[in-house]
Each structure stands twice: as C-alpha cells, then as structure tokens.
N, C-alpha and C positions, 0 to 999 in steps of 0.2 A: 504494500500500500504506500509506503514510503516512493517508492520509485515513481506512481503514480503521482504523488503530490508534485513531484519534483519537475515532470512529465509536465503537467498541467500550467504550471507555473511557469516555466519553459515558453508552451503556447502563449500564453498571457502577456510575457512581455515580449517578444514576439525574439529571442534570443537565450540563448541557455546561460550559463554561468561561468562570469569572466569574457563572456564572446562580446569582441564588437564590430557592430554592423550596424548601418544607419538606418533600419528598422526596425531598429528597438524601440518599443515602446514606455518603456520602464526600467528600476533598478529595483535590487533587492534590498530586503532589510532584516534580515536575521529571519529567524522562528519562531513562533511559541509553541508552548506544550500543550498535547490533546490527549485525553485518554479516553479509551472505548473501550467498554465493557462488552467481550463477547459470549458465545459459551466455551472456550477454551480457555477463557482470563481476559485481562486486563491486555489494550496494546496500546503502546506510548507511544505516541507519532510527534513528530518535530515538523511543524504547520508551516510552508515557509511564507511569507510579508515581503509586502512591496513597501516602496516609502511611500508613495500616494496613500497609501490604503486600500486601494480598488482591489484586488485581485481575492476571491472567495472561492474555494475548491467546490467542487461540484460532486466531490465523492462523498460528504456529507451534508446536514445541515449546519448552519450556525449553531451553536451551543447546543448539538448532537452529545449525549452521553453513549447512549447505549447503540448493541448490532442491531434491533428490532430496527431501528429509524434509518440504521446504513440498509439494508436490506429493502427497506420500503423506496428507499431513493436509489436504489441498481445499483446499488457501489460494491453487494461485495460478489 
C-alpha cells in the first residue's frame, strides 16, 4: 500500500521524487502517520504531503481508521 501512496503522489504532482521537469506541478513535504486497522492488525503507513496541501490519496478516506471503509472505497 505504501508503494501505492507513493505511486499516486507521483501522479499528483505530475513528477516522482527528486525529478525535474517542467511539469511539475508541485513539491513534496514530508509524511504523516496513518494507521489502519485490519483483520491481520494494525498497518502504519507514512501519508506523503504536498506543500500546497492539495494532494489526498484516493486509497482511503480522510480520517479512514479502519479496513471496513478501505474496502468500501476499492482500495484494498
């Protein structure tokens, strides 16, 4: 799922990390911390941030806790 996030974030600003090209759309700005509660446990993901603030992963919802709600939005 990590790769995923990273993947997405990638699209978003329209350049991977470190790369430059003049259609980039953004920069990065660190992570924060997710946890998901599934039926195997707990998985800690590192969310990555834009500095704008624009960029929201589509593999969950905002303030998603649990797999019931990743599962209902296609992510897992």
């Amino acid at each position: 799922m990590q790769e995923v996030l990273e993947a997405e974030m990638d699209e978003a600003l329209g350049a991977s990390k470190s790369e430059r090209t003049p259609e980039r759309l953004g920069y990065r700005s660190g992570y924060y911390g997710r946890t998901l509660v599934t039926r195997v446990g707990k998985l800690e993901l590192r969310v990555p941030q834009d500095r704008a603030g624009r960029f929201s992963t589509e593999l969950f919802e905002r303030y998603q806790r649990s797999e019931r709600a990743l599962v209902a939005t296609g992510g897992a």
